[in-house]
DRENGU-626809 format. One record per residue (C-alpha): residue number from 1; x, y, z. Coordinates in Angstrom, 3 decimals. Example, Ala and Ser with C-alpha at 12.3 -4.5 7.8 and 13.67 -1.06 7.14 Angstrom:
# DRENGU-626809
(1; (12.300; -4.500; 7.800))
(2; (13.670; -1.060; 7.140))
***
This chain:
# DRENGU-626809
(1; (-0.083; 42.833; 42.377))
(2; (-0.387; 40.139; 45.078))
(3; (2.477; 39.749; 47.029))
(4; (2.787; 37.020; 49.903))
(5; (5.663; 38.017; 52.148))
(6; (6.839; 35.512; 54.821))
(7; (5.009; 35.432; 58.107))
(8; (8.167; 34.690; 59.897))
(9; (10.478; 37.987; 61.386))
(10; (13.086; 39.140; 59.607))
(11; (16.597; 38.387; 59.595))
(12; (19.880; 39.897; 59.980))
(13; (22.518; 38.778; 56.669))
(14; (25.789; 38.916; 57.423))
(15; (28.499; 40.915; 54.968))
(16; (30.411; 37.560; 55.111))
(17; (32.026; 34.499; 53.032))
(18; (30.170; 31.197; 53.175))
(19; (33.069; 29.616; 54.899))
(20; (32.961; 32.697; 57.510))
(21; (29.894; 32.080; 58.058))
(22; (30.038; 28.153; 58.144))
(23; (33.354; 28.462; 60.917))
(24; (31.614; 31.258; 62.812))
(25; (31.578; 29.530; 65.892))
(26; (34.669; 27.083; 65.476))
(27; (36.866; 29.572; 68.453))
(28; (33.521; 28.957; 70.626))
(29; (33.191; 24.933; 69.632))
(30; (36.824; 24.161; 68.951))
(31; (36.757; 20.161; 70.512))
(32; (33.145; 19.713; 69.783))
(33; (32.165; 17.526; 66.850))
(34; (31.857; 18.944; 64.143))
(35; (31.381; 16.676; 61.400))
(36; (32.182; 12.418; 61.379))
(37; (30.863; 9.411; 58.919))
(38; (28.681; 6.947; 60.652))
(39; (31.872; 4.142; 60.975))
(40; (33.961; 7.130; 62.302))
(41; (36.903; 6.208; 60.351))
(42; (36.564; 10.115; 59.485))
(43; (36.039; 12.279; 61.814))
(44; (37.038; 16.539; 62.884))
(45; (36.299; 18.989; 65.721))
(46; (35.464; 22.364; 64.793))
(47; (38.969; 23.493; 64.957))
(48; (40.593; 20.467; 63.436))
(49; (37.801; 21.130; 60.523))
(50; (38.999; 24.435; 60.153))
(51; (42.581; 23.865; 59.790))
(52; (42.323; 21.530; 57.202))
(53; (40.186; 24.453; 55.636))
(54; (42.563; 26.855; 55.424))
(55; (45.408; 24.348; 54.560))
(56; (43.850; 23.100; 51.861))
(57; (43.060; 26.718; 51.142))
(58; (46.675; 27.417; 50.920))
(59; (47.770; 24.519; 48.895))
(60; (45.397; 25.001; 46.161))
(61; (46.650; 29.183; 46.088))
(62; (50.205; 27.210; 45.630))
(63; (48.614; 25.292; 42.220))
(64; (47.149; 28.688; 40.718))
(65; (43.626; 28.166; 42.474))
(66; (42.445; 31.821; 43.188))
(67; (39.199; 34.206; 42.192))
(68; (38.345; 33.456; 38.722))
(69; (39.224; 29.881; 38.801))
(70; (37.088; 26.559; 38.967))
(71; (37.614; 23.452; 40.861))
(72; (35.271; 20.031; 40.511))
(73; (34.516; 18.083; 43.530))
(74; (32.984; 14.556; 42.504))
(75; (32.774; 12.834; 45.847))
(76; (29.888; 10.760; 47.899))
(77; (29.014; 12.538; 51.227))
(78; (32.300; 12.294; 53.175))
(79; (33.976; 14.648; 56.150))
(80; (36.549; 15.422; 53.765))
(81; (33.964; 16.800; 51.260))
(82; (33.111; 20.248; 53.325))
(83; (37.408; 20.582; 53.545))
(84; (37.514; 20.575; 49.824))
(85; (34.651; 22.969; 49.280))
(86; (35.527; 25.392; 51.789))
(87; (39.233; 25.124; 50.897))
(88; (38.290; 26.008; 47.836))
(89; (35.827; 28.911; 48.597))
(90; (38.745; 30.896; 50.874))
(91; (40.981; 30.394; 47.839))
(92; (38.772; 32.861; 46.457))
(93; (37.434; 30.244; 43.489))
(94; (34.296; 28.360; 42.971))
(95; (33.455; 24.767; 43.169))
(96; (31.294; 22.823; 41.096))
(97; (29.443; 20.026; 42.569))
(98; (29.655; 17.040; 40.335))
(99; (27.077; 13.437; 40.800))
(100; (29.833; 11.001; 41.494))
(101; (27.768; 8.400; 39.695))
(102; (27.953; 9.982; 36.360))
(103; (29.398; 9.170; 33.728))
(104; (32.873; 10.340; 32.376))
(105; (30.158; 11.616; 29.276))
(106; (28.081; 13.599; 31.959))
(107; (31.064; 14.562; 33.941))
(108; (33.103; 15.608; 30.782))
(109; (30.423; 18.574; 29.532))
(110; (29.786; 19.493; 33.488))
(111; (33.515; 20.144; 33.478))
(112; (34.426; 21.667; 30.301))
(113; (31.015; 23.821; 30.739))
(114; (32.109; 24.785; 34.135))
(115; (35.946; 25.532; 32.810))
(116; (37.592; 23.666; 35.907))
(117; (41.232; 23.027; 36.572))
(118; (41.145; 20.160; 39.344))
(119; (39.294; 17.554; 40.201))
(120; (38.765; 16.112; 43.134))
(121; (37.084; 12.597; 43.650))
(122; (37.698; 9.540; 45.748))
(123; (39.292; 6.123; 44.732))
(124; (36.347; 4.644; 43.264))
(125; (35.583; 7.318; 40.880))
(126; (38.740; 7.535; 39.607))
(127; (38.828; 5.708; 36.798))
(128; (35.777; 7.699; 35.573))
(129; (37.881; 10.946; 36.422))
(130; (40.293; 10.332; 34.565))
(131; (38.343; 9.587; 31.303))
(132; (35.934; 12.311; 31.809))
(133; (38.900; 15.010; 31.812))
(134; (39.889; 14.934; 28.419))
(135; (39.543; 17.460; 26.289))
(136; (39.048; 19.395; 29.654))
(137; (41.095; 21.904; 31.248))
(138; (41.707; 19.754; 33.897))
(139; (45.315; 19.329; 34.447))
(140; (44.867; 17.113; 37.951))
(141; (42.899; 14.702; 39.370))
(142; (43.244; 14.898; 43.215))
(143; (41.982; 11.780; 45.004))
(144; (40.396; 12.006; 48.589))
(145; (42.352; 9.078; 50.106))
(146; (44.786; 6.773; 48.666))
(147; (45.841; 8.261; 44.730))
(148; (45.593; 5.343; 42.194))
(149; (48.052; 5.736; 39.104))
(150; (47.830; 9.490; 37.445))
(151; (46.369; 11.031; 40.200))
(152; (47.535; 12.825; 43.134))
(153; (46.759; 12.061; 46.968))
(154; (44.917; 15.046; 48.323))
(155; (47.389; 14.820; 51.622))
(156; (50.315; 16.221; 49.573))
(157; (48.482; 18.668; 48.339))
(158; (47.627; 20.947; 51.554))
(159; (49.952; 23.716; 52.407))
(160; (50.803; 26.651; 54.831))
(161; (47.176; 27.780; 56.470))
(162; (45.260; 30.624; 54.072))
(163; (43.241; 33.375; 55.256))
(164; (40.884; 34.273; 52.847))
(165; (40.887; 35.290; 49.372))
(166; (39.079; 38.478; 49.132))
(167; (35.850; 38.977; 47.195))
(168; (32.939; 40.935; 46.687))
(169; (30.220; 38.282; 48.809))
(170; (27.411; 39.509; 46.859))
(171; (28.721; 38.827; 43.745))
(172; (31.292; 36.314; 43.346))
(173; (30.668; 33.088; 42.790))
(174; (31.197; 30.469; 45.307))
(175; (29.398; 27.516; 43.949))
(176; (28.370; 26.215; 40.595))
(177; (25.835; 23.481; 40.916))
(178; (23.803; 22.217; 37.646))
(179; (20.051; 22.558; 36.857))
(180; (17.915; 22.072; 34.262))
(181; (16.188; 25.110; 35.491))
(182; (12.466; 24.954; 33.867))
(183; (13.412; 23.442; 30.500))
(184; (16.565; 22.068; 28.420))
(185; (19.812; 20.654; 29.565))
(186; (21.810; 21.061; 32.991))
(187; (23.151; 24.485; 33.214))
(188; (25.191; 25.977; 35.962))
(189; (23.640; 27.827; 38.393))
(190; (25.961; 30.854; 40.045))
(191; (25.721; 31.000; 43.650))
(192; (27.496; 33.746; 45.318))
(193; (28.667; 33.883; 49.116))
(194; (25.866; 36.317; 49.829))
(195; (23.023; 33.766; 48.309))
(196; (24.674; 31.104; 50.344))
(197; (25.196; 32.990; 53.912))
(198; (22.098; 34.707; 53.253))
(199; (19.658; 31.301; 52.999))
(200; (21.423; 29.932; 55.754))
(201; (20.009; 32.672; 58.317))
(202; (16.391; 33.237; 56.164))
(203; (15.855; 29.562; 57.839))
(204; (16.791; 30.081; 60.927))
(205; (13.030; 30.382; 62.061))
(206; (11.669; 27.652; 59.978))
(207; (14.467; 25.266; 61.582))
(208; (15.300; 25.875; 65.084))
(209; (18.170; 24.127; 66.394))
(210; (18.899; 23.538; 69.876))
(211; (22.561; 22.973; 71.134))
(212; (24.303; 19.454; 71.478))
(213; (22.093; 18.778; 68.686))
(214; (23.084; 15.698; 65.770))
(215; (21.889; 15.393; 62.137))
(216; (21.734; 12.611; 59.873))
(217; (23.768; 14.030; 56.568))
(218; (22.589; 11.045; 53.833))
(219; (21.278; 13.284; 51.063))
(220; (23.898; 14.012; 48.539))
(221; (26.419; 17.319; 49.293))
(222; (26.639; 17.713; 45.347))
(223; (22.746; 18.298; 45.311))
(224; (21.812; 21.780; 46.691))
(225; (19.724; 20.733; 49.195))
(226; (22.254; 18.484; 50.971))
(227; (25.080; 21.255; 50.528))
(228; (23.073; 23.763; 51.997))
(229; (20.216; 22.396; 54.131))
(230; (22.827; 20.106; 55.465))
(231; (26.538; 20.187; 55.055))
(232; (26.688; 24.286; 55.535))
(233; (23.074; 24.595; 57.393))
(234; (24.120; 22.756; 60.036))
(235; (27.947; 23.528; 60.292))
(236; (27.252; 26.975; 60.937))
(237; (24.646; 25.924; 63.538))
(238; (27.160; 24.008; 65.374))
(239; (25.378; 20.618; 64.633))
(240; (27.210; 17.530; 64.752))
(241; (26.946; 16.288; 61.176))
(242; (27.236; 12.864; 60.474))
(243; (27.823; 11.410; 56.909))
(244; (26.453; 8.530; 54.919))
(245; (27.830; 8.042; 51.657))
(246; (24.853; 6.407; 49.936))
(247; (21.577; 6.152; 52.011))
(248; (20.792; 2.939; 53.415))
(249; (17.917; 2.316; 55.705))
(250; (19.756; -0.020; 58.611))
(251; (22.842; 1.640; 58.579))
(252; (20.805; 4.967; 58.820))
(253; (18.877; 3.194; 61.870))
(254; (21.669; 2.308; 63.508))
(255; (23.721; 5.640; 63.502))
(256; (19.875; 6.768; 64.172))
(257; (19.895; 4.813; 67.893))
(258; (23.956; 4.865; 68.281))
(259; (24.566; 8.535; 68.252))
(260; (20.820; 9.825; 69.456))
(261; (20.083; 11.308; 65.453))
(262; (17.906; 14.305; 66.991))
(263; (17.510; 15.805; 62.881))
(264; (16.836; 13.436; 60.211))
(265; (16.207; 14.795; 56.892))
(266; (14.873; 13.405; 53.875))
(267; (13.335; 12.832; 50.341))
(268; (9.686; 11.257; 50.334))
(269; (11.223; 7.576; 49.351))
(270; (12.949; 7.470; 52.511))
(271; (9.701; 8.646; 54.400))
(272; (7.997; 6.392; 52.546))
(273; (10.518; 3.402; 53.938))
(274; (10.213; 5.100; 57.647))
(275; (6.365; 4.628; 57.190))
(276; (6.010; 1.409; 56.264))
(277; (9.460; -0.699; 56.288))
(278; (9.581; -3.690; 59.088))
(279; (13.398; -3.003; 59.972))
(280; (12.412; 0.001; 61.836))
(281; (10.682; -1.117; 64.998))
(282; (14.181; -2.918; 65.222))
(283; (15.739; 0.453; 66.578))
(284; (15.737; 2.689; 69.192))
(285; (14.426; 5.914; 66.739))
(286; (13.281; 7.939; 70.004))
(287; (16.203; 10.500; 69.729))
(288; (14.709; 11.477; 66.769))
(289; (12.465; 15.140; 67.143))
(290; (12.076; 15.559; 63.454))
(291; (11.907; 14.706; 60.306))
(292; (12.043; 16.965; 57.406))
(293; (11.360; 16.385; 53.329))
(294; (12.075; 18.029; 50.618))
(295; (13.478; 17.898; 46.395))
(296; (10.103; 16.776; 46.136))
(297; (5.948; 16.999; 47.195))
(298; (5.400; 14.463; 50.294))
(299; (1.538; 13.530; 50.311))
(300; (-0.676; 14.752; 53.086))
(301; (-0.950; 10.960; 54.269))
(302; (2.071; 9.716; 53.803))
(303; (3.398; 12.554; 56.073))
(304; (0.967; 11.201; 58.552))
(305; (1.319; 7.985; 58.374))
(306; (5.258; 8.734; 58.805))
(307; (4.872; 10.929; 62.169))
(308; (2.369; 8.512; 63.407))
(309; (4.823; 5.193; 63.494))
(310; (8.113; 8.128; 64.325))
(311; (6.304; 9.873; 67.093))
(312; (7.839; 12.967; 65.843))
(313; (6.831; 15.881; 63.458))
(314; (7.416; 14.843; 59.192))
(315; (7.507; 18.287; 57.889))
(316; (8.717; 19.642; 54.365))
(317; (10.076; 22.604; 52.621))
(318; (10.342; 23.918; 48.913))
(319; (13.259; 25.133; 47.052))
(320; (15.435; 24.582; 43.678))
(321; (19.086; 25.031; 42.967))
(322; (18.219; 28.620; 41.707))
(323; (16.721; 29.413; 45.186))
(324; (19.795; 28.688; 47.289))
(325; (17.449; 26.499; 47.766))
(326; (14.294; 27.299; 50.601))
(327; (11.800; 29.813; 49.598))
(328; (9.435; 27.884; 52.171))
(329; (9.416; 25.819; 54.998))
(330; (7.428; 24.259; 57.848))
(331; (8.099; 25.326; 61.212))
(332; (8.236; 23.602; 64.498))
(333; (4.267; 23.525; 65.645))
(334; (3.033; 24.614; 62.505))
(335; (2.867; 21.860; 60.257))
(336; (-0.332; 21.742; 57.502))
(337; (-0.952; 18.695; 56.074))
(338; (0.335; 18.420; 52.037))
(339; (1.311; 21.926; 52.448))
(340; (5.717; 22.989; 52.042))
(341; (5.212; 25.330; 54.596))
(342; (5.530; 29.221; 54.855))
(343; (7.582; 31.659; 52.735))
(344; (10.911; 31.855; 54.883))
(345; (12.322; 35.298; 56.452))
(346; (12.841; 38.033; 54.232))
(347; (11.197; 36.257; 50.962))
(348; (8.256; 37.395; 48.760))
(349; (6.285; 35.609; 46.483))
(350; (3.396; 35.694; 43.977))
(351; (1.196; 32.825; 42.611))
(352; (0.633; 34.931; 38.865))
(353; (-1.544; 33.133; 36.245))
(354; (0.949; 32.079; 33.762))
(355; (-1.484; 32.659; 30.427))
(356; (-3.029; 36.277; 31.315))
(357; (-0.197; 37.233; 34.045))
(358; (-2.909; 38.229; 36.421))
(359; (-1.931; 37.839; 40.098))
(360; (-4.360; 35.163; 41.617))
(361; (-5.895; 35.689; 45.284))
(362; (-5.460; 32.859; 48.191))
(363; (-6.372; 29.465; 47.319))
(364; (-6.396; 30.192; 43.589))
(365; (-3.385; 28.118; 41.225))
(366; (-0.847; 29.903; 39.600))
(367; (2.596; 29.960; 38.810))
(368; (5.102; 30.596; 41.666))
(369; (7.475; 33.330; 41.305))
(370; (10.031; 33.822; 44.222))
(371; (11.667; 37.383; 45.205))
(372; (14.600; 37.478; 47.935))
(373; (18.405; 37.588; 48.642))
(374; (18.611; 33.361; 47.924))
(375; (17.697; 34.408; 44.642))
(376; (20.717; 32.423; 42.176))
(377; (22.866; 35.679; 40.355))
(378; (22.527; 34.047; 37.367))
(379; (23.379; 30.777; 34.794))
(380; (26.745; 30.365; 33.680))
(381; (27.538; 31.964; 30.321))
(382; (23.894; 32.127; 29.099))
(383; (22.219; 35.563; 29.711))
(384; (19.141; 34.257; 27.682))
(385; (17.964; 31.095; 30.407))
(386; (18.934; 33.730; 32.985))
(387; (16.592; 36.009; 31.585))
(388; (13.612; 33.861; 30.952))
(389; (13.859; 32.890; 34.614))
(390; (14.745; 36.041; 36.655))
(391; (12.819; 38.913; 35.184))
(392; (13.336; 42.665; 35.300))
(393; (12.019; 43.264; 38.538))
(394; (13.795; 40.426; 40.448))
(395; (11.511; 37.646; 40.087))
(396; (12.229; 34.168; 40.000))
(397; (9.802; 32.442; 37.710))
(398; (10.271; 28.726; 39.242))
(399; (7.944; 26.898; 36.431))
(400; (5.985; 24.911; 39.299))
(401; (2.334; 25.794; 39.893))
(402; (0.727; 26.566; 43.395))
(403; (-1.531; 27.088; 45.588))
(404; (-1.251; 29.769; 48.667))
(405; (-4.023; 28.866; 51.493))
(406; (-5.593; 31.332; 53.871))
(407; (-2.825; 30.158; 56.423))
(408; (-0.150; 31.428; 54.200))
(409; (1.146; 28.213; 53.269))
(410; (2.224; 27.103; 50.357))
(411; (1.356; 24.290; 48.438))
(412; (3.006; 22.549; 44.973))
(413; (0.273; 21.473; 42.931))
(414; (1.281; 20.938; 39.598))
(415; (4.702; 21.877; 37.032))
(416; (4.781; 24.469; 33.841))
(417; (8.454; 22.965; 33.464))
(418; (9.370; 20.285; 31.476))
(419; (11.595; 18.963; 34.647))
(420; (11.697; 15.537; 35.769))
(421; (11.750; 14.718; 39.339))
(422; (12.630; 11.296; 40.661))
(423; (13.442; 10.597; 43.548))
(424; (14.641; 14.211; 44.252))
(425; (17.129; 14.022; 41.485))
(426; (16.284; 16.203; 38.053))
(427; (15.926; 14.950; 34.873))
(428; (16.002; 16.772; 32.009))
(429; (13.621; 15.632; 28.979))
(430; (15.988; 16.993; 26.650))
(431; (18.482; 15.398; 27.448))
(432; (17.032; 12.304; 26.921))
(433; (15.436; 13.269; 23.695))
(434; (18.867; 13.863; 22.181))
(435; (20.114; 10.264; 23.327))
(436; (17.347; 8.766; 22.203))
(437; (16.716; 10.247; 18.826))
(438; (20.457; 8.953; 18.106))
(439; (18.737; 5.716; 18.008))
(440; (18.795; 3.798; 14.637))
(441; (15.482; 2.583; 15.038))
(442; (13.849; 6.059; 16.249))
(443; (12.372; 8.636; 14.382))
(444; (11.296; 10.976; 16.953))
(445; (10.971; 10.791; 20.594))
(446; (9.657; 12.677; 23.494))
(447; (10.257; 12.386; 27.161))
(448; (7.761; 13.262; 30.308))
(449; (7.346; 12.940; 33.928))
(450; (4.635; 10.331; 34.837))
(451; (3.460; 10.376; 38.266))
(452; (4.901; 7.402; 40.759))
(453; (3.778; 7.405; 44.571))
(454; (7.844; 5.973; 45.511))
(455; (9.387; 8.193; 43.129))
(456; (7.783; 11.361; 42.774))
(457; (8.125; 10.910; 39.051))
(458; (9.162; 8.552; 36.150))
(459; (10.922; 9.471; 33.117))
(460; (8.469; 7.808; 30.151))
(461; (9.492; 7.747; 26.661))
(462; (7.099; 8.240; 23.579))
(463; (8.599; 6.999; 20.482))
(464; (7.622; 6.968; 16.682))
(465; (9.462; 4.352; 15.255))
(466; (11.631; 4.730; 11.970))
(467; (9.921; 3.164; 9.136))
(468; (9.472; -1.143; 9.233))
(469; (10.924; -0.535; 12.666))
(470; (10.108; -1.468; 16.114))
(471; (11.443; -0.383; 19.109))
(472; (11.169; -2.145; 22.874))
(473; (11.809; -0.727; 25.595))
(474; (14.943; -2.957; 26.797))
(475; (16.799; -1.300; 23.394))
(476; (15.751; 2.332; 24.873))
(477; (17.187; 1.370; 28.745))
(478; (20.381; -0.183; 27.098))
(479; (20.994; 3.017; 24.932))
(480; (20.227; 4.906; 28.408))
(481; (22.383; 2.968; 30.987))
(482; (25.407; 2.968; 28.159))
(483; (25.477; 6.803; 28.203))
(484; (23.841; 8.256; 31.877))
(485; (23.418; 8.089; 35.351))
(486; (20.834; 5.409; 36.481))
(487; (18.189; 7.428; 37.671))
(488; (18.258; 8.799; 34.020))
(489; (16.822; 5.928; 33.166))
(490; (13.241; 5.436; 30.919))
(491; (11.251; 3.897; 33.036))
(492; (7.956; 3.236; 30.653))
(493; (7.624; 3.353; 26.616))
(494; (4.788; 4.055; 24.640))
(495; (5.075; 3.582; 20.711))
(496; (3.282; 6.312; 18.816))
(497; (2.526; 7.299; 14.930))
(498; (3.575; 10.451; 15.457))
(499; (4.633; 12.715; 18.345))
(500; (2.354; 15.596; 18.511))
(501; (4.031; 19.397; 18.471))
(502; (2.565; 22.622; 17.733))
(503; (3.254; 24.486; 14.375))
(504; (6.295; 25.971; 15.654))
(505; (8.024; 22.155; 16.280))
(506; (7.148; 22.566; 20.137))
(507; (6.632; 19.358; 21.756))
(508; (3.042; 19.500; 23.584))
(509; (3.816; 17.844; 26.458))
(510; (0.429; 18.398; 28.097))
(511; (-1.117; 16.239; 25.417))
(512; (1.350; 13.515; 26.684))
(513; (0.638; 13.762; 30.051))
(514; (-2.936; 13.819; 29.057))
(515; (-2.680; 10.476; 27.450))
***
């Protein structure tokens, strides 16, 4: 057995909540910023930000919220988002962290699956809300500013200050985010308060912060690497956070040069834009000291090409949902081109070849398997995923193949799982399948990742058409866009006799991507 463990020293994990954690320093920073949105129409110091907290906290105990209990939070990146989910988490329940641009369809099965109570959302979503809770146990839709008909204002709904809810950190849940893992459809993924608290500090190497320091927040809260990585990973760092809900390149340049953006983080389509869109010699960008990618591989070059017209490090990490979500990252001064860095504090990991289950030496490709405290507790009510992920002996089988160099860092070079990546978002073949196949004119479909240098990946359809059929691939995007999130969407069709599957019925995707 090979195992890699991380370069970087150890670390210390606190016996604490993830809102513990997250306020540890609120006494210490109580009238610094804490967290704002770029118009600063919302906007809370450290102690104002923990008030609300434990208000909300206390208001949601009053409405039955406690351990055991579920709460959805469908909301773009706001200041208000990290009251809800810490509210929430020193109620003593969990939260699960819905896309607001899904669909009541997609919203209805994350909700039901998840077995929430409340909702929270903002005005625009509300309509959707509403819809997507029946046949839910959702009894209330809370709205995060003015309540539209049926709904309830979220400022009548906070209540004398809580302290929190006791639980066992290491294994309550806090969180309940959905993955598609390495195959099949979204599943949630239990985070406790130790997985949390505990990836927070394994990074603390990897990313050093500085005081008086100010990060861009643009990436989506609901996706684990903007919860983490962000909202919580810099709270507890005592980093003014400032919110965009939706990322858009001049409005990210301005808050960029307004209030001196010293962190910016990323997914490669917005390095890509830093690299090579005009707008950006239009601002002052100087502030900036560096840049960091991840939810997807950023190419060697483009990297380059990104620090060179920054004049600041472009750096990236690795992670997924299951991982909390860093296994590796780059740190300051040591950044290898195309690599995702080093495996963080107190991690291990293997590259094991996934036919013969041989551990392979450095520079060799195999299968990345990920040991440490990050490491999810489990899916939500399904044993078997959770088993065919994390086996016996701790491991965390992540489906993506890679390559450790004689540096010790680590890089992505190719995917076992069935997993669609675009634009950092995940998209699940089979979910598609079953949409598709529904299809009067389909017989049988399969769905892969081809390879896109703005996207990371597309989702591309391969259809065998029912019999005296044809299919185009405007009928497969209006089946699509009826039923699921955009970036669902098929991006390329390719009509074939037959789709080709082993003799158990497997689809053999590798002969698709071979195509």
């Amino acid at each position: 057995m090979i195992i890699h463990s991380s370069p970087l020293p150890a670390v210390d994990i606190p016996d604490v909540t993830i809102t513990g954690h997250v306020l540890r320093r609120a006494d210490e920073l109580a009238g610094r910023l804490a967290i704002r949105d770029t118009a600063g129409t919302s906007s809370y110091t450290y102690a104002e930000l923990s008030e609300k907290i434990h208000a909300l906290a206390g208001g949601l105990a009053d409405r039955g919220i406690a351990p055991g209990k579920v709460v959805g939070l469908m909301a773009p990146n706001l200041p208000e988002y990290a009251i809800v989910f810490h509210g929430v988490a020193v109620a003593g329940a969990a939260v699960t962290t819905i896309n607001p641009t899904y669909g009541p369809q997609e919203v209805r099965h994350q909700l039901a699956d998840a077995g929430a109570t409340i909702l929270f959302t903002v005005p625009m979503f509300a309509a959707t809300a509403l819809e997507a809770i029946e046949g839910t146990d959702v009894t209330e839709v809370v709205i995060i500013g003015d309540a539209v008909e049926g709904t309830t204002p979220m400022a009548s709904v906070y209540g004398d200050p809580l302290e929190q809810v006791p639980v066992d950190v290491a294994t309550h849940t806090v969180v309940l985010p959905y993955s598609s893992g390495t195959t099949g459809l979204p599943k949630g993924v239990m985070l406790s308060h130790r997985n949390l608290v505990a990836n927070i500090e394994q990074c603390i190497h990897a990313i050093r912060y500085q005081e008086y320091e100010v990060a861009l927040a643009a990436l989506p809260f609901f996706h684990i690497y903007g919860m983490q990585v962000l909202m919580n990973g810099l709270l507890s760092n005592g980093v003014a956070t400032i919110t965009m809900p939706r990322f858009d390149m001049a409005e990210a340049l301005q808050a960029v040069q307004d209030l001196k953006i010293t962190r910016f983080f990323a997914v490669p389509p917005i390095v890509l834009g830093l690299a090579n869109a005009p707008i950006v010699d239009d601002y002052d960008t100087s502030s900036i000291k560096q840049i960091f990618s991840g939810a997807a591989p950023l190419g060697a070059e483009l990297a380059d090409q990104a620090s060179a017209r920054m004049g600041c490090e472009v750096v990236q990490g690795y992670g997924m949902t299951e991982l909390s979500p860093v296994s590796h990252s780059t740190p300051e001064g040591d950044f290898r081109p195309g690599t995702s860095g080093v495996t963080i504090s107190n991690t291990e990991c293997r590259i094991v070849d996934p036919e013969s289950g041989e551990d392979q030496p450095v520079g060799e490709r195999g299968e990345l398997w990920v040991r440490g405290p990050q490491v999810m507790t489990g899916y939500l009510n399904n044993p078997t995923a959770t088993a065919e992920t994390i086996d016996a002996d701790g491991w965390l089988h992540t489906g993506d193949i890679a390559i450790i160099d004689e540096h010790g860092h680590m890089s992505i070079v190719d995917r076992m799982k069935e997993l669609i990546k675009y634009k950092g978002f995940q998209v699940a073949p089979a979910e598609l399948e079953a949409l598709l196949i529904t299809h009067p004119k389909i017989a049988d479909v399969a769905v892969i990742g081809i390879p896109d240098d703005e996207a990371g990946e597309l989702p591309k359809a391969f259809v065998a058409a029912a019999p005296g059929e044809t299919v185009t691939l405007d009928e497969v995007q209006a089946l699509v866009s009826e039923n699921l999130v955009s970036y669902k969407q098929i991006r390329a069709l390719e009509i074939l006799d037959a789709i080709p599957k082993s003799a158990s019925g497997k689809i053999l995707r590798k002969d698709l991507r071979n195509r």
